[in-house]
C-alpha positions in Angstrom: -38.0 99.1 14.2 -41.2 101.1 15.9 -44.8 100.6 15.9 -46.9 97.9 15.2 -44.6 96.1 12.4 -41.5 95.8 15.2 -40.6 92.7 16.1 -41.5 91.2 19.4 -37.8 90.8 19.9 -34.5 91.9 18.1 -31.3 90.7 19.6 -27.6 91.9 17.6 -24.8 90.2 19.4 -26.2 89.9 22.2 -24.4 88.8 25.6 -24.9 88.6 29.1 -22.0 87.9 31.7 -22.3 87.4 35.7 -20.5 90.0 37.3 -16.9 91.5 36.2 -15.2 87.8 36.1 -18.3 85.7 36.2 -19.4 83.2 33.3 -21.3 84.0 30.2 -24.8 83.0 30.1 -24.9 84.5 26.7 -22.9 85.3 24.0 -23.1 86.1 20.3 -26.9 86.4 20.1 -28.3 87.5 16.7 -32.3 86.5 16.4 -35.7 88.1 15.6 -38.9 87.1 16.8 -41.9 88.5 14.8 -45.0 90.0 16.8 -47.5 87.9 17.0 -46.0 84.6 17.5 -46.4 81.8 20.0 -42.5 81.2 20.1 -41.1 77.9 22.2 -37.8 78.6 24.2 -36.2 75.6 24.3 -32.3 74.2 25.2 -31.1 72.2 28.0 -30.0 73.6 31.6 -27.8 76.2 32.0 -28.7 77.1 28.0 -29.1 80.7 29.0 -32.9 80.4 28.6 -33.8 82.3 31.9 -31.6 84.8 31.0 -33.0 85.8 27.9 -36.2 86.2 29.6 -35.1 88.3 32.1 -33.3 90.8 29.5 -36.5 91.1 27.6 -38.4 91.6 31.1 -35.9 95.0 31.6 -34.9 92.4 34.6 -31.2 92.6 33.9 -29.1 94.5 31.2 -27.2 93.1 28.2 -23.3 93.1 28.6 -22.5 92.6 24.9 -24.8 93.5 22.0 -28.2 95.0 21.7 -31.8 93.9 22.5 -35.1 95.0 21.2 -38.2 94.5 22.6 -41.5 95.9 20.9 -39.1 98.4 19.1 -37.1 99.6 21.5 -35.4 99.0 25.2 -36.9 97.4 27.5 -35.1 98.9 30.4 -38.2 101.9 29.5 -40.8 102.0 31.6 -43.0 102.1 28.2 -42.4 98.9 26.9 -42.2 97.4 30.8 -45.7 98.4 30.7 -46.4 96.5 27.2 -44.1 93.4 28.7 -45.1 90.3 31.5 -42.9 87.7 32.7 -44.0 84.6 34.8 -40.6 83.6 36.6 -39.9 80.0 37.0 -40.6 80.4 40.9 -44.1 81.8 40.5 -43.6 84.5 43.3 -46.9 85.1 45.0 -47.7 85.9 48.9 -48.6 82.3 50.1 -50.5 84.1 53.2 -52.6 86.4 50.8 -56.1 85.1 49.7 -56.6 85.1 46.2 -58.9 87.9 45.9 -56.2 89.8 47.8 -53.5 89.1 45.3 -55.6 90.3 42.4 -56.2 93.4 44.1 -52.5 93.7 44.2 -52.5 93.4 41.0 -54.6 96.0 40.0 -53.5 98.6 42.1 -49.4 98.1 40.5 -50.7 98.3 37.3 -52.6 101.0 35.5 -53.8 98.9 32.6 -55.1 95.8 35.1 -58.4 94.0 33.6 -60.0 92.7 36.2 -62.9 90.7 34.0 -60.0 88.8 32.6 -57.6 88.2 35.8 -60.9 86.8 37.5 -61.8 84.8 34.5 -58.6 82.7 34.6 -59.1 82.2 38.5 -62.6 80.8 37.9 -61.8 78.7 34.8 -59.7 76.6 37.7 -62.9 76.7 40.1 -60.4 78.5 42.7 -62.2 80.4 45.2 -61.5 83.7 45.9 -61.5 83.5 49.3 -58.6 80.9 49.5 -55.4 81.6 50.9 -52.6 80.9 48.1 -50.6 79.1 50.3 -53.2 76.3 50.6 -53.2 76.2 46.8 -52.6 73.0 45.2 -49.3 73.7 42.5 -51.8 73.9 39.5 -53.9 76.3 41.0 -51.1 78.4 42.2 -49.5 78.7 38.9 -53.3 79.4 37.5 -53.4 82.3 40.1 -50.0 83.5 38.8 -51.0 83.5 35.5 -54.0 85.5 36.1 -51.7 88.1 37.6 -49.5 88.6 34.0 -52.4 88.2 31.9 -54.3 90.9 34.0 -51.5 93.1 32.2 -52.8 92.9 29.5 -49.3 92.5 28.4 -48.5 92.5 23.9 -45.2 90.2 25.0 -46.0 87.3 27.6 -42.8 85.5 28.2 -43.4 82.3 30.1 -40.4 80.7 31.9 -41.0 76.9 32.7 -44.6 77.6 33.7 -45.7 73.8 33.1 -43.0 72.2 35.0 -44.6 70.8 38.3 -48.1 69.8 36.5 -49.8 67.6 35.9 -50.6 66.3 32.4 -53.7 67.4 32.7 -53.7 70.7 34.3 -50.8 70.9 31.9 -53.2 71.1 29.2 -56.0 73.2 30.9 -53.4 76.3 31.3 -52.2 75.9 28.3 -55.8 76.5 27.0 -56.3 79.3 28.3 -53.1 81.0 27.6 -54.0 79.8 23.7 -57.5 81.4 23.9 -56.2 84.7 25.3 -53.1 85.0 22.7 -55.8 84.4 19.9 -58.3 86.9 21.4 -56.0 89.6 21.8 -52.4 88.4 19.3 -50.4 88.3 22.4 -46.8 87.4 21.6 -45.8 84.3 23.8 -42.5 83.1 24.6 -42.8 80.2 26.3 -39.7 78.5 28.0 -40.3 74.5 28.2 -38.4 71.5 28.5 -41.8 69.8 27.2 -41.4 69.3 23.9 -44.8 67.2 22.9 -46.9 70.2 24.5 -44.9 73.0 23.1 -45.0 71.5 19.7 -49.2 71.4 19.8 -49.2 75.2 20.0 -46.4 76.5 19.3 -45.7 78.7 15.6 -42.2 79.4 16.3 -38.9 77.9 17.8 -35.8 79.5 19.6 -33.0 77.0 20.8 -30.4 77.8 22.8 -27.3 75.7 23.0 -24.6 76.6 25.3 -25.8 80.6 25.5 -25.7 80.9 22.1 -28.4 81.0 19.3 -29.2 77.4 17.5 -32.2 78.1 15.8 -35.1 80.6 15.4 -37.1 79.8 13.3 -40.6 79.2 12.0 -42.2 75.7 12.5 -43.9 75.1 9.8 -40.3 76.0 7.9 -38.1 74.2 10.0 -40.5 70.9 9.0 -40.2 71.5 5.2 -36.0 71.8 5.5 -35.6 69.2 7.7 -35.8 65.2 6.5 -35.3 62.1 8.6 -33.3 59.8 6.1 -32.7 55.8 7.2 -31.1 54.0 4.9 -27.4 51.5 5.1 -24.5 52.2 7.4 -22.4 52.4 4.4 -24.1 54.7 2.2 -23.6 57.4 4.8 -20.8 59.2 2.5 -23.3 60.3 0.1 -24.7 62.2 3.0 -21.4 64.5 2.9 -23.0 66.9 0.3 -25.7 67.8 2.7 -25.9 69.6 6.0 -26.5 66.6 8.3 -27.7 67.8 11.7 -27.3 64.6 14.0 -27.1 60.6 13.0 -27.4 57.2 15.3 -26.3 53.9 14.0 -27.6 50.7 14.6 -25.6 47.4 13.0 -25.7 48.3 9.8 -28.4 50.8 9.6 -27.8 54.3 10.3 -30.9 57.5 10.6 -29.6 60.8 9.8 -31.4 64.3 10.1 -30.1 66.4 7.5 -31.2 69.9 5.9 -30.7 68.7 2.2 -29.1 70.3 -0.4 -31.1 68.5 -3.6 -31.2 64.9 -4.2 -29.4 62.0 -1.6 -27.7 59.4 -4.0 -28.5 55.8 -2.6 -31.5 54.0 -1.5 -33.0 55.7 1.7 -36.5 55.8 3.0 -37.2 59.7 3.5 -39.7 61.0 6.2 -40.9 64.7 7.2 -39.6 64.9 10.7 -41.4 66.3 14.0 -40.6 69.8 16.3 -39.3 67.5 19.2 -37.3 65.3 16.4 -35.8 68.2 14.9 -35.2 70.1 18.3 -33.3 67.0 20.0 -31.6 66.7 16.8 -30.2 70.1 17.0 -29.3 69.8 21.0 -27.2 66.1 20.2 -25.6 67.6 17.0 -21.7 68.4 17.3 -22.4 71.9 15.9 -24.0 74.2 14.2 -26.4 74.0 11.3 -27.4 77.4 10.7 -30.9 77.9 8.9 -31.4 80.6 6.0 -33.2 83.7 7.5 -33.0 82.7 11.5 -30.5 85.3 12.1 -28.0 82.6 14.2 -24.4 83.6 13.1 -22.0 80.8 11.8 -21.0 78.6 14.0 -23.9 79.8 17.0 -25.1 76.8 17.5 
């Protein structure tokens, strides 16, 4: 599971409980995220989203199970080095200018690029001389990214950094976190509960449903197994010899999103469904649907 074929991350029953009698934000986790991957975490509150994150940030420390990160723990100070994680809060010193917090920056870490923290700042038209506690919330989070990408991290994990944007600042950071993933095959995890912009850029998906693993997945191969079938309430029996995901009826029609298993007897109208069609399917769904090759154990969902 070393070198440059290990997987970005390589959880085995993974678990993660809050103190000696506190709740579970994670249990039963089996996944593998390939290197190289722009990977959407997505699930609804409370999922155990944040928590992941922080495990593979060497944050906090699995109570169940293993996790992998780059090959190996990431409670080591080598692959902390290789690792960056933007927190949901976005902790920065709101009295320091912004030149000032880049120079923090490089002096905590050895591998700091200044060229490309200050690129990031200027693509925003932020000043350096600003104080960061002026910043508008767009700037701040650029100024934040700036700080993980100075890294030069191989895993960015990204928790929630969109939230308080704007649509089209939205779009601008997501920009520039595509052009540095493609210039240097970053591996992104990025935590969202936008599903339209995650599903523009993103290759792979993790879901999360009640701290346990849903999906994980490739995009592209969740779109090929999935179908959208609509068709008349009383045909839905035939649907019984497939694995149907999640279905809403309306009078006498009913739409159904099922992983097929061949042919559907009866006379339905088939369509390819979308990333946020499949991913709300999967979070509505009574239970698990596990897809070949995800590494989600029976019954994670």
């Amino acid at each position: 599971m070393r070198g440059a074929t290990a997987p970005a991350l390589h959880a085995a029953g993974l678990g993660f409980r809050f103190g000696a009698r506190g709740g579970r934000a994670l249990r039963d986790c089996d996944l593998t995220l390939p290197a190289g991957r722009i990977a959407a975490l997505v699930g609804r509150n409370g999922a155990g989203k944040s928590t992941l994150l922080h495990l593979a940030s060497g944050l906090n420390t699995p109570t169940e199970g293993e996790l992998r990160v780059l090959g190996a723990s990431p409670r080591t100070a080598a692959v902390r080095n290789r690792v960056a994680l933007l927190a949901q809060d976005k902790p920065l010193y709101p009295r320091f200018t912004v030149a000032e917090t880049l120079r923090l920056g490089r002096e905590f870490n050895r591998g700091w690029d200044q060229t490309v923290a200050e690129r990031v700042v200027r693509a925003g038209d932020i000043p350096l001389t600003h104080r960061v506690g002026r910043l508008s919330a767009g700037q701040r989070t650029r100024v934040a990214l700036a700080l993980v990408l100075g890294r030069r991290p191989e895993l960015l994990l990204l928790d929630e950094p969109l939230a308080d944007l704007d649509p089209l600042v939205r779009e601008e950071i997501t920009a520039t976190l595509m052009e540095e993933a493609a210039e240097r095959n970053v591996t992104i995890v990025l935590s969202s509960h936008v599903l339209p912009d995650v599903e523009e850029v993103c290759d792979w998906v993790v879901l999360l449903r009640e701290g346990r693993v849903g999906l994980c997945a490739d995009v592209d191969d969740l779109r090929a197994s999935h179908t959208v079938l609509t068709g008349h309430a009383g045909a839905a029996e035939a649907l019984e010899e497939h694995s149907v995901v999640h279905t809403r009826t309306s009078g006498r029609q009913i739409t159904a999103l099922v992983r097929t298993r061949g042919p559907v007897r009866g006379d339905w109208i088939s369509e390819r469904p979308g990333l946020e069609e499949i991913v709300l399917g999967h979070l509505r769904g009574p239970g698990a649907v596990p897809h070949a090759g995800t590494g989600t154990r029976e019954g994670a969902a």
